[in-house]
C-alpha positions, -999 to +999 in steps of 0.1 A: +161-251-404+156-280-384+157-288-348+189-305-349+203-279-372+192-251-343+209-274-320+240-274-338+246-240-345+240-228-308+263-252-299+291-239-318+308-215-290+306-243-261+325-271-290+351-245-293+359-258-257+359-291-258+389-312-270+387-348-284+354-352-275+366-345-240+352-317-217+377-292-199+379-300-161+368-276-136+391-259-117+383-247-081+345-239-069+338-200-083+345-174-062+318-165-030+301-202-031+308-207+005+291-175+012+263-182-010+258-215+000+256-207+039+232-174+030+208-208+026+217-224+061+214-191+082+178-185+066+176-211+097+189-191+119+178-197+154+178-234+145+217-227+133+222-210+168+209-236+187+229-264+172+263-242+176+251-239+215+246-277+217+279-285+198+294-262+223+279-277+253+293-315+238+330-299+233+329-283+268+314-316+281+340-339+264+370-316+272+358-313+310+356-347+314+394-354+308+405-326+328+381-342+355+406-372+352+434-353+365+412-341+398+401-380+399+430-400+402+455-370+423+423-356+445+406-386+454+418-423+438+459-422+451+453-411+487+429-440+489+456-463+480+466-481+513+439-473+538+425-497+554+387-479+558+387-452+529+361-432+522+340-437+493+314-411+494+335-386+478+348-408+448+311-417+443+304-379+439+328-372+418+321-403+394+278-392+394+290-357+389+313-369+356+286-391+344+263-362+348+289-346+329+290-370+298+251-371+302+249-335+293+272-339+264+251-373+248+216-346+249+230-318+235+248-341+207+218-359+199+198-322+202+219-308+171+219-340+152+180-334+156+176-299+146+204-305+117+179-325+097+155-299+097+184-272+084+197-295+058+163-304+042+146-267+041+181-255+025+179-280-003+144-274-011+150-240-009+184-244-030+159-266-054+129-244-055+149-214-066+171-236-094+137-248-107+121-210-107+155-195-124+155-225-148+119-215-160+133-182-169+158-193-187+159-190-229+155-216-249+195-209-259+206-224-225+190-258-229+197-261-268+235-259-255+235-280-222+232-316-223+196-321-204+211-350-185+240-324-171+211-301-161+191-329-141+228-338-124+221-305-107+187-314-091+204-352-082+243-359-077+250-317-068+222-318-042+230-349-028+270-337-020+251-303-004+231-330+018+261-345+033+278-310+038+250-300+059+238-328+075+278-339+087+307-318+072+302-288+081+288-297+121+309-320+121+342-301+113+326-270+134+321-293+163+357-314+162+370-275+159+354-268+191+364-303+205+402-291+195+398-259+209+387-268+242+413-297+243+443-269+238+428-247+267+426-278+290+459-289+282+473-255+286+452-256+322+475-286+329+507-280+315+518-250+292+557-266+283+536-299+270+514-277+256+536-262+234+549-294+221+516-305+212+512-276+188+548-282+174+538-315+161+506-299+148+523-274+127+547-303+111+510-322+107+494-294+094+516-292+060+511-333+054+474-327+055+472-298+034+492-316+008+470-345+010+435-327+008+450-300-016+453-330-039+420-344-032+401-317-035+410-313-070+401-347-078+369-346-060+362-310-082+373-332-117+345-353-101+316-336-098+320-323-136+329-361-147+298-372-131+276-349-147+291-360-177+280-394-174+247-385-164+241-367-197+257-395-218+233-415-201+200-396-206+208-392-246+208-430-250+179-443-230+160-411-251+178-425-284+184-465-277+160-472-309+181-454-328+210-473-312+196-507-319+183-502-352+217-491-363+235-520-343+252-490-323+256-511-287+291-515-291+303-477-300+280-468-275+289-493-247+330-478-256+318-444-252+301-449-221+330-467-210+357-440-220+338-417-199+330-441-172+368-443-172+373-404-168+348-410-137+364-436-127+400-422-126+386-389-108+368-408-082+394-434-076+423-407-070+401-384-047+391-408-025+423-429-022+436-396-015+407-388+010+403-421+028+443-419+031+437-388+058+422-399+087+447-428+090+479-405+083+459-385+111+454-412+137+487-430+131+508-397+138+479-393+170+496-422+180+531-412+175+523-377+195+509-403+225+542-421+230+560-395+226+539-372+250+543-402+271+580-407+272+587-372+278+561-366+300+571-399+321+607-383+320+598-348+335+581-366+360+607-390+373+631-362+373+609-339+392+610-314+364+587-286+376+555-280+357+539-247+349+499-242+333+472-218+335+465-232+368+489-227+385+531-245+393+540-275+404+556-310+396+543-328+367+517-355+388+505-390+377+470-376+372+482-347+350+501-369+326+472-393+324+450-361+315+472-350+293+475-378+276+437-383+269+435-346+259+459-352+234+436-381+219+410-354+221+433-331+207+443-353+171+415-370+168+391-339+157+419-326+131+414-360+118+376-356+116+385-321+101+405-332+076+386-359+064+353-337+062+378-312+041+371-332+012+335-336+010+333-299+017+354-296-017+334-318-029+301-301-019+312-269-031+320-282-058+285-290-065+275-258-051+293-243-073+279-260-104+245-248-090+248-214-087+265-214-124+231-227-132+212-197-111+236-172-124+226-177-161+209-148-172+170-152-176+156-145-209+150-105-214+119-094-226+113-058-222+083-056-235+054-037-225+027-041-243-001-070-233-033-090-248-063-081-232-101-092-243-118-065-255-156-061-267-159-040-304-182-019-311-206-017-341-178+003-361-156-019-358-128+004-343-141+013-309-129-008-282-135-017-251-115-035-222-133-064-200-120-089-180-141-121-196-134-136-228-155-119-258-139-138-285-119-101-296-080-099-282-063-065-284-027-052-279-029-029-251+003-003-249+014+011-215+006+048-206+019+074-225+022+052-261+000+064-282+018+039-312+042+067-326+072+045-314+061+020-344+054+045-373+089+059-367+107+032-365+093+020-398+099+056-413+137+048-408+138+021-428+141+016-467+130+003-499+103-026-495+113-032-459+098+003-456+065+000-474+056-033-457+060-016-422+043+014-431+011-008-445+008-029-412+001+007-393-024+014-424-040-019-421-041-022-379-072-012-362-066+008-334-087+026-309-090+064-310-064+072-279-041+049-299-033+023-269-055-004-277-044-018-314-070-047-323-056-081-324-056-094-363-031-120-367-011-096-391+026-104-395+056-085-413+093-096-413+111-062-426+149-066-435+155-095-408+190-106-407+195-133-377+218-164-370+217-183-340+257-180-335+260-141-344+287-150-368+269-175-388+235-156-401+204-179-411+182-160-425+197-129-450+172-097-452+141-117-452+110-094-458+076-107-462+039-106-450+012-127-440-020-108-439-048-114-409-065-151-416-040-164-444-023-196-444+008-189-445+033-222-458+068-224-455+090-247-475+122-259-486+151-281-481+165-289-446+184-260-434+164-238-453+156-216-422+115-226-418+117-234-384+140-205-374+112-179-392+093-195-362+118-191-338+115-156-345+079-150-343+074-162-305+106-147-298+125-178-285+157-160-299+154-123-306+173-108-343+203-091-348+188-071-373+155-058-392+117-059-378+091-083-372+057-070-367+029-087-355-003-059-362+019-028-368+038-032-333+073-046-329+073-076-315+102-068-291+078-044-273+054-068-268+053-087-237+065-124-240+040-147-222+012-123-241+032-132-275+030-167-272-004-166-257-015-153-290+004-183-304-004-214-302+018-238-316+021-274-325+059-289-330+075-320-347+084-336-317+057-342-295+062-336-255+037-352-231+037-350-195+027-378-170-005-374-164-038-382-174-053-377-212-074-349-202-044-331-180-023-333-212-052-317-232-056-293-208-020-282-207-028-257-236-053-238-212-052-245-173-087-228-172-102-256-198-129-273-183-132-308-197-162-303-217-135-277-237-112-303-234-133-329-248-149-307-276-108-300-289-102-338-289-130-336-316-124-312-335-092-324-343-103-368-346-085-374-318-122-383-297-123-415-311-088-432-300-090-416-268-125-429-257-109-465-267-080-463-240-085-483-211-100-455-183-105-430-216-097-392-206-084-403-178-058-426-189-027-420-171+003-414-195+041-421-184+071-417-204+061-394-226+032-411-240+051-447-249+020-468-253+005-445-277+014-447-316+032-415-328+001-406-345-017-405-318+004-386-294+008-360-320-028-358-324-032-354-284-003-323-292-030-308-316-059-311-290-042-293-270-032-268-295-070-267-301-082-264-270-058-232-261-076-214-288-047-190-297-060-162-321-024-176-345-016-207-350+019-222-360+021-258-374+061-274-371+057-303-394+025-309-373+013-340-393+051-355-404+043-382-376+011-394-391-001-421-420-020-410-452-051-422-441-049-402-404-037-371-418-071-372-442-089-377-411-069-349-389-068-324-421-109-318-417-099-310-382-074-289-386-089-272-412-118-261-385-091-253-357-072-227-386-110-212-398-105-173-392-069-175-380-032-167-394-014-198-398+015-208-402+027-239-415+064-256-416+062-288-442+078-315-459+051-330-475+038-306-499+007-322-504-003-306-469+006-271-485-015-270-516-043-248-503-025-226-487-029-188-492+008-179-498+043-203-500+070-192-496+101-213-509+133-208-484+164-220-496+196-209-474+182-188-454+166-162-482+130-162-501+134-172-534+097-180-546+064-168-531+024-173-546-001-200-539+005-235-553-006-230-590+014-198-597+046-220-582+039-250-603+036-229-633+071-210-626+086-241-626+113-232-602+126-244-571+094-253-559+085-273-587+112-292-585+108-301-549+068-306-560+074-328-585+104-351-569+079-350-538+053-371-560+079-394-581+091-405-543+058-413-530 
């Protein structure tokens, strides 16, 4: 089966959910986001504690100073009016004591818009550091049914709506909370009936705000999903825009683009006409609560209407009213700053949200317990001996208290030939007397293996075979034929439904998964390189390579001689996944590297689909060195590159219809044959 093919069947469940090409739009952030989300902020605590202190001072400040205004004008401006020699010394006090006032207030906000930078960055490289380590843990399911560009939105677009949540929302809302707060006590300091008519108007304001940020927070949600839509649409055609030119694809792919674009578009538009429509609803109706404050306030005081507040009774004074009325500005204007911030905190969470979705997914489960460790053999070829430098000997070391009983029942359960290939891996392994240490051979077994990557759909039916320690091991058929899933299997990137696979008598499910695939190496079809130099690429196989290693692989495999012709050599930086280089060469650079890791198996994925006639002649010596004493495995469409292999197996539809070498095939006359024989009349 193919790559694409894998792709499509584990994509099957998530297409179930989408509709005309269009994906469902999110509803409200998941449940316990908010908590989640400030579990990050308070791992700043005492930075988080000092901010709320400084916000508080600011609010107090602010709030004092209009009250101050009532003390101002009655205490110390109106009985100055008329005298001919007044007394300045006290109004000049109590102006430097207000300025010392607003002073106080200007530090401590600039304090908390200091320390906030410091909270907002450590979260989100905290937020990003543990999305990058779950990712890493992820199975390779998760990214053959997510877009890749929806994945990066999480690292870009979702982080970015967290940044502005930290760094302003959510001080900013706390701070025009407390601003609010401290305007209502004031007021009710100056005047409890006014008061009270303040917070009738809120109530009638509160329900037109909620309608308006209930319905742009829903938009701002549809949003978020709609951009990370885009984001993979535009990832998939930078990664595919030869395939769009050579198939003069612009146009569908410029109205596809544009369809979603629209869908963006539409989202965007509606949640913030709907969120920019807030704070001016907000500051308009400020203004309404002002006059009206005003008129009745100017009434009660012409009419010598008492006045009652926390201070104390009295009549309703010039200075109070003129208080009150700034209080009141004090008052609206932070539920206007709330309001507004309402919807990038939807928006944020929103984003949040998506990233804990990501950090929720389960990890891939291994469960295994058994690990490779170097060993040094002794003379009989049984007796083993654990050290901790490489000897050139790998063994499968089991955990305390196996003695390898586990395997020889398991394969005691089963039947027919499924049976007698289990039961001959444990006669064939070499193990060490106390049974833990099982040397490392390169002997695999598939036993009754049923497995499709939608549970559903199988792939491959009962599939039971053997490849026997140093045998190349081919693998053939039409597309969809399963080839690439049998090697799926081995390195457990998806784990069967049914059967056994054995790798030396043990079950590979109880062996440990970075040990697995160390004792794998593996060269695929599509070739990844990673910016960086030649030699760093190289030496991606084994981190411990020295470049001697490194160069010595490149050789063994012909890739030396290209390499040593790029402008700085080994050290040529690569970007962009290799672009400058010919497809030939980056898959030979793949091969060093498969070289140079020195895996005691080897699997080849079409390995040398990407390169001419004439290269693969020169490669095949290579290759044929790098698979000398090794199991190999080999996925092919040219079966030229198959003839001297040990054993073929012909796959069609997921079951084994032909096995033997290439001359008993030929002389069957069957299905590989055919494929043989149209393989030649095409070339």
């Amino acid at each position: 089966m193919s790559g694409n093919d894998t792709k499509r069947d584990t994509r099957d469940a998530r297409d179930k959910q989408t509709f005309n090409g269009r994906k469902p739009a999110m509803g409200k952030p998941a449940p316990g986001t908010t908590k989640r989300l400030f579990g990050y902020i308070l791992s700043y605590r005492w930075h988080v504690v000092t901010i709320v202190a400084c916000i508080l001072i600011g609010a107090v400040a602010q709030a004092g100073s209009a009250l101050f205004l009532q003390s101002l004008i009655d205490t110390y401006i109106i009985p100055m009016v008329g005298e001919t020699n007044p007394d300045w010394n006290p109004l000049i006090r109590a102006i430097t004591l207000m300025g010392c006032l607003y002073v106080a207030g200007i530090v401590a906000s600039w304090a908390w818009q200091y320390l906030i930078v410091a909270v907002e960055q450590g979260t989100l490289k905290k937020i990003r550091d543990d999305m990058f380590a779950h990712q890493q843990k992820l199975p390779i399911r998760y990214f053959d049914t997510n877009e890749h560009g929806d994945i990066m939105s999480h690292y870009t677009n979702d982080t970015d709506t967290l940044r502005q949540a930290i760094s302003q929302s959510f001080p900013q809302m706390f701070a025009s909370l407390i601003s609010a707060l401290a305007a209502v006590i004031s007021m009710l300091w100056l005047s409890v009936p006014l008061t009270l008519f303040v917070l009738a108007f809120t109530v009638m304001l509160f329900f037109i705000i909620r309608a308006i940020v209930g319905r742009a927070g829903r938009f701002f949600v549809q949003q978020q999903r709609w951009i990370g839509d885009v984001n993979a649409f535009v990832e998939e055609s930078v990664n595919g825009q030869k395939v769009i030119k050579v198939f003069n694809h612009e146009d569908a792919t410029q109205r596809t683009f544009d369809e979603k674009n629209d869908e963006l578009f539409a989202a965007s538009a509606e949640a913030n006409t709907w969120g920019n429509v807030t704070m001016p609803v907000v500051g308009n109706m400020g203004y309404v609560l002002y006059i009206l404050l005003a008129i009745i306030g100017g009434a009660m005081a012409l009419a010598g209407v008492g006045n009652f507040g926390l201070s104390g009774s009295g009549p309703l004074t010039i200075g109070t009213l003129v208080s009150l009325l700034t209080l009141s500005r004090s008052y609206i204007n932070p539920l206007g700053q709330v309001s507004m911030q309402l919807n990038m905190v939807m928006m944020a969470l929103a984003g949040a949200s998506r990233i804990f979705a990501l950090m929720d997914e389960p990890v891939e489960t291994d469960g295994g317990t058994v690990t490779l460790v170097n060993v040094e053999l002794g003379e009989d070829g049984v007796t083993m001996r654990e050290v901790d430098h490489e000897t050139g000997h790998w063994a499968w070391k089991r955990e305390a208290g196996d003695d390898g009983t586990r395997s020889i029942k398991a394969a005691e359960k089963l039947h027919g030939k499924a049976r007698e290939v289990a039961l001959k891996a444990r006669e064939h392994a070499i193990t060490s007397p106390d049974g833990r240490l099982t040397l490392l051979q390169g002997d695999v077994r598939f036993t009754d293996v049923t497995f499709g990557y939608n549970p559903d759909k199988p792939v491959l039916h009962d599939i039971t075979w053997f490849a026997k320690p140093g045998q190349k091991m081919a693998l053939v058929g039409a597309t969809g034929a399963g080839k690439t899933t049998v090697t799926n299997l081995i390195n457990r990137f998806y784990d069967i439904q049914e059967g056994q696979i054995l790798y030396d008598g043990i079950d590979v499910k109880n062996i440990a998964k970075p040990d697995l695939r160390r004792s794998l190496g593996i060269v695929l079809q599509d070739v990844n390189l990673f910016t960086g130099t030649v030699m760093d690429n190289i030496r991606y196989g084994r981190l411990d390579a020295t470049d001697e290693e490194c160069i010595a692989a490149a050789k063994l495999v012909n890739a030396d001689g290209f390499i040593r012709m790029l402008p700085q050599g080994y050290q040529t930086v690569l970007e962009g996944d290799g672009s400058g280089l010919s497809q030939g060469q980056r898959q030979l650079i793949s091969i060093a590297r498969a070289a140079v890791a020195d895996s005691p198996a080897l699997i080849l994925d079409e390995a040398t689909s990407s390169i001419d006639t004439r290269t693969e002649e020169v490669v095949q010596a290579g290759m044929d060195a790098l698979m000398t004493g090794r199991t190999v495995f080999v996925i092919a469409h040219r079966l030229s590159t198959v003839r001297n292999a040990d054993v073929i197996m012909v796959l069609d539809h997921g079951r084994i219809i032909e096995r033997g070498n290439h001359d008993e095939l030929i002389a069957l006359k069957g299905e590989y044959y055919q494929l043989y024989t149209g393989a030649v009349e095409l070339e």
